[in-house]
N, C-alpha and C positions, 0 to 999 in steps of 0.2 A: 309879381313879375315872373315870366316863364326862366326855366335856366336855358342857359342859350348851347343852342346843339352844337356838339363836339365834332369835327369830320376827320379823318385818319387820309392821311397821303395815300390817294392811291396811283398806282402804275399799271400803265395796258400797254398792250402790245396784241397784233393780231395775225394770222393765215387766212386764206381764201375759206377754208370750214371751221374755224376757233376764232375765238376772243380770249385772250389770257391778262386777270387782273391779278396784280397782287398790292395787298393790301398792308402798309407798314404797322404793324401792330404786335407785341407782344405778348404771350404769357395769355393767348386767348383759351377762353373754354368756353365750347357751345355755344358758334353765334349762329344766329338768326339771319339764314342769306334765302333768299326766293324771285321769281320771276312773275308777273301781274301785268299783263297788259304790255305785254314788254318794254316792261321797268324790274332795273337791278335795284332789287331791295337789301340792305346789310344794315345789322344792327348787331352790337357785341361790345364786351366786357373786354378792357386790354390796356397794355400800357403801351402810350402814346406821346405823341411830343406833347401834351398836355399832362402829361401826368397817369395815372393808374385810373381811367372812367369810360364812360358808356360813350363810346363814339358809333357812328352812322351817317348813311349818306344814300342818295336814291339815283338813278343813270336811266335816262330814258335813252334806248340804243337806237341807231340809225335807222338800223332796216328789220325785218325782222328775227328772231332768234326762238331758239326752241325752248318752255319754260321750266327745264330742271337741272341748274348750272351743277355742275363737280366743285367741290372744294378740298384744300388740306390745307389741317393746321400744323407745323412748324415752332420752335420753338421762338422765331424772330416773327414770324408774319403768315397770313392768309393768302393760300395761293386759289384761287375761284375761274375756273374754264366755262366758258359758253358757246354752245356747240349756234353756229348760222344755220339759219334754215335753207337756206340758197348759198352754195359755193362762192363765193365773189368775193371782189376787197372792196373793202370800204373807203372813202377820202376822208372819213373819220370817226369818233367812236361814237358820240353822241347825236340826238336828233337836233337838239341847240347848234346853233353855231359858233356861240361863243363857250370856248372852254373850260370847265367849271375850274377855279382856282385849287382844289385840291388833287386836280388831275394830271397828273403827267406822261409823258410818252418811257416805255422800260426800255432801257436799253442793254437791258441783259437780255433782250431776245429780240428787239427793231429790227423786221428786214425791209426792204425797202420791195413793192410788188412785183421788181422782175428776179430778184432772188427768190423771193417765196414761190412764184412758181418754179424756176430749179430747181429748189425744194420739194415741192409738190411732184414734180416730173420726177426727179431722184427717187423719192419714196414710191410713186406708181410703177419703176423701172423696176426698182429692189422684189416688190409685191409680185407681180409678173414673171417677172425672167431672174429671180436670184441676187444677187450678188453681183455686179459687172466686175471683169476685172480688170479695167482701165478707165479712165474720165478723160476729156479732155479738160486742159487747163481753165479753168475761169476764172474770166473776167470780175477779181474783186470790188467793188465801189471804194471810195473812201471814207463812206459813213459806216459802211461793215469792218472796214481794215480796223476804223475806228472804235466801234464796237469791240471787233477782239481784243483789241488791246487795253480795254477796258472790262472786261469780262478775265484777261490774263490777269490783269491786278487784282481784281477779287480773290479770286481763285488761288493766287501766290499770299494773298494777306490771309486765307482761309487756312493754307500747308503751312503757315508760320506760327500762325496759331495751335493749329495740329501739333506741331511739332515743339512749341514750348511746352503745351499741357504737357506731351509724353514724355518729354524729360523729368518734369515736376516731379508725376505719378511713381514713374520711374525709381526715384531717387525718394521718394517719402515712402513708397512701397518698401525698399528695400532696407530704410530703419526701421518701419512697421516689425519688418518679418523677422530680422536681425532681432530686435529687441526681446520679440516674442517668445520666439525658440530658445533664446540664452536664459529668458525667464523659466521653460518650460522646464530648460535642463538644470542649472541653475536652483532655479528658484529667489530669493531675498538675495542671495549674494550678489544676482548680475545689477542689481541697484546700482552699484560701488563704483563699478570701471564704465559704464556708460556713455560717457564721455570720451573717452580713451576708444571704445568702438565704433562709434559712431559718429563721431562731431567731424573730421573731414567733410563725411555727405552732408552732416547739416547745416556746414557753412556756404558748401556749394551751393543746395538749394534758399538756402537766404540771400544769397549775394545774387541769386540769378532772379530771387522776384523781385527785383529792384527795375527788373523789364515788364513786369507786371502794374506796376504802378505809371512807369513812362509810358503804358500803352494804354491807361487809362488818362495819362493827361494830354496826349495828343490826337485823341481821337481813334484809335486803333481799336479800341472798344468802347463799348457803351458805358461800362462801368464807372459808380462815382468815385472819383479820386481820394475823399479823406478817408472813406473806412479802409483801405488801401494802403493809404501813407501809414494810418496810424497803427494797422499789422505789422505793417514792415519794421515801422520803426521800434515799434514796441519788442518785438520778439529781436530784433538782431539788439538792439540796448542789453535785452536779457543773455543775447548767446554771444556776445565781442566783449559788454563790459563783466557784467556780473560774474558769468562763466568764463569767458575765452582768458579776461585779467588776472582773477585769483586761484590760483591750485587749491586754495582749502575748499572752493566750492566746488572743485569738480568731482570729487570721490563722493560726493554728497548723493542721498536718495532721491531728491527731491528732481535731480535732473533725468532722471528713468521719468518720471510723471512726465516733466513737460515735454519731454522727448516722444513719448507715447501717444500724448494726449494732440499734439502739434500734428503728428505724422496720420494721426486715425483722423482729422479734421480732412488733410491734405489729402489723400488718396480717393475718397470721394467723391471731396470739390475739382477734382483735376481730373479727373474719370469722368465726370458730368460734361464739364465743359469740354474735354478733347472729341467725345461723342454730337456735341454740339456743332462742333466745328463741320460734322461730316452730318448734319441735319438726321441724326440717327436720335428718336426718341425712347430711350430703356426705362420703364417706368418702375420697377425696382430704385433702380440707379436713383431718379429723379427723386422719389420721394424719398431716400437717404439723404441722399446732399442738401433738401430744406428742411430734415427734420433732425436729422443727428446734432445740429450744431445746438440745440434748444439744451441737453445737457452738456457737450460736451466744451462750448467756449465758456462756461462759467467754471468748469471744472479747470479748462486751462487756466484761464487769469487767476484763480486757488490759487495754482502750481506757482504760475508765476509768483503773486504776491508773499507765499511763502520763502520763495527762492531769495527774493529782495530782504523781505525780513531779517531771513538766517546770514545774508550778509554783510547785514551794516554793525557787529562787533566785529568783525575782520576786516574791514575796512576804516573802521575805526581803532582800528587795534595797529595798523598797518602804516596808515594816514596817508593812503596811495589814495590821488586824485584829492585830496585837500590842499588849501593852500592859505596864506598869508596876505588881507588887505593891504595896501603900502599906506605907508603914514601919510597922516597921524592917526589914522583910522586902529593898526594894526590888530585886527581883529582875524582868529585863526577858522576861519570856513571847512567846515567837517566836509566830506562827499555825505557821508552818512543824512545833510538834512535835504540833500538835493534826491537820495535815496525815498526821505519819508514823503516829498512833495510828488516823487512819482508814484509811490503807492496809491494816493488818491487817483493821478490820470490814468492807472490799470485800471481801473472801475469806469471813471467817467469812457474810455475807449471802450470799454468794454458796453456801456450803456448805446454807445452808437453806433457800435457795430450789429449790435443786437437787433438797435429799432431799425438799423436797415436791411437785416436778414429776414425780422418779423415783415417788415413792407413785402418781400421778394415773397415770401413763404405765402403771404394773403394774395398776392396777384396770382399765385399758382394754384392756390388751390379753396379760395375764397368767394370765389367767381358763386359753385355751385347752393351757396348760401343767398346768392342775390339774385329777385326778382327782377328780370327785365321786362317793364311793360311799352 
């Protein structure tokens, strides 16, 4: 039995001399686009609403077109131009009349044919004679008004983004650097007050990726929600109970590591993604943020796991956060064994954050190991 072909959402949109598809796909490398008989051919490696595989799809176009389309890949999707052979608009993209089901109209660039010529004329005006320096008012449509206002929402959920990464960066940079320097001068002794320098910014930037995770569960990114939760939760457990609770733990060594090791993950991962947001690819950049995490989150969860260790005789010692079954039971419940039950989900979190950065890491750069036939 054949496997049955995969097709990827695509979006067009057209001018009187272009055709603009984009193609929703991520994490693409090297696909295979060409024109034959004027038929759009694509074939490529990406993650899809199906998952991380070989999706493709063929478009026989209206009228005719010339056969060597433009593409760029993007970190979210394939944007592919094909220039007409003959200036005109078309009533629609394909030679079929009925619309293939994975096709839709874009509406981050829909003009409707008496705007695209303004367009057209605007641009011949500009080419021409310069720069005019008055227009008369035009006449908006309602599906344009509509458009903008849908193209603003993009655009304002893109600055929001922007502008949480740069806070992140911001603020893990600046324990990075703090930490560093104090080591440089310092040396062993900046271990000791660590906490005491640093821990205001790192409560901020904890309690602020708590919008990182709401923006995963509402659709505001793509991102899956548990390996998310279970950062969150995991790291603010270690810096509100373990730390933020007991002063014996905060003079401790142990918290320079995770403080270190937390902030050298963050500046990265949030440097990645804020360049993301403005479709800016730094291929430095990239291959740090999926390859640094390969030692450096097993080194964190160490950190952590140690931290936990070193605190269940002071919490046992303390008997803060233990307490008393009511009768007849009365049996005295240590924190301490709720302590040893989560040293096992530091591992198991740690396992699934893993296999989903290993996923992220083989869509980015596993493509060039697989044959497409």
């Amino acid at each position: 039995m054949e496997n049955q072909v995969l097709t990827p959402h695509v979006y067009w949109a057209q001018r009187h001399r272009e055709l603009y598809l984009r193609v929703e796909l991520s994490d693409v490398q090297n696909p295979a686009i060409s024109i034959t008989e004027n038929v759009l051919h694509f074939k490529a490696q990406g993650h899809g609403a199906k998952g991380d595989n070989v999706y493709e799809f063929h478009l026989e176009f209206l009228d005719l077109v010339k056969p060597e389309p433009f593409y760029k890949l993007t970190q979210r999707q394939v944007n592919i131009t094909v220039q007409k052979k003959v200036s005109q608009w078309w009533e629609r993209l394909t030679k079929q009349e009925k619309r293939p089901l994975f096709l839709a109209p874009d509406f981050d660039r829909w003009l409707d044919e008496s705007d695209a010529e303004m367009e057209l004329r605007a641009k011949s005006f500009r080419t021409n004679h310069g720069e005019p320096t008055s227009f008369r008012p035009l006449r908006i449509p309602l599906r344009l008004t509509a458009l903008l206002c849908f193209t603003a929402l993009t655009n304002l959920r893109k600055g929001y983004l922007f502008m949480y990464n740069l806070v992140q960066f911001l603020g893990f940079s600046w324990i990075f650097v703090n930490l560093t320097v104090r080591f440089c001068i310092l040396g062993k002794e900046s271990f000791y007050d660590t906490f005491h320098t640093v821990a205001d910014m790192m409560y901020f930037c904890q309690m602020l990726a708590v919008v990182e995770t709401i923006n995963a569960a509402i659709g505001v990114t793509t991102s899956p929600v548990l390996p998310s939760l279970i950062q969150l939760l995991g790291r603010n457990f270690i810096l509100f109970i373990i730390f933020g609770t007991m002063e014996e733990m905060q003079n401790k060594a142990v918290v320079f590591f995770v403080f270190y090791l937390w902030s050298a993950i963050e500046i990265f991962r949030y440097s990645f993604y804020m360049l993301t947001c403005i479709d800016m690819d730094w291929k430095v950049l990239t291959w740090l943020r999926y390859t640094l995490w390969i030692p450096l989150y097993p080194l964190g969860c160490l950190a952590e796991a140690i931290s936990v260790i070193q605190s269940i005789p002071i919490f046992n010692e303390t008997g803060r956060f233990s307490f008393t079954l009511p009768y007849p039971v009365k049996i005295k419940v240590r924190f301490s064994f709720f302590l040893q039950i989560y040293l096992i989900m530091i591992f198991l979190g740690l396992y699934i954050n893993f296999r989903h950065l290993y996923k992220q890491r083989r869509r980015r750069y596993g493509q060039k190991k697989k044959k497409i036939h």
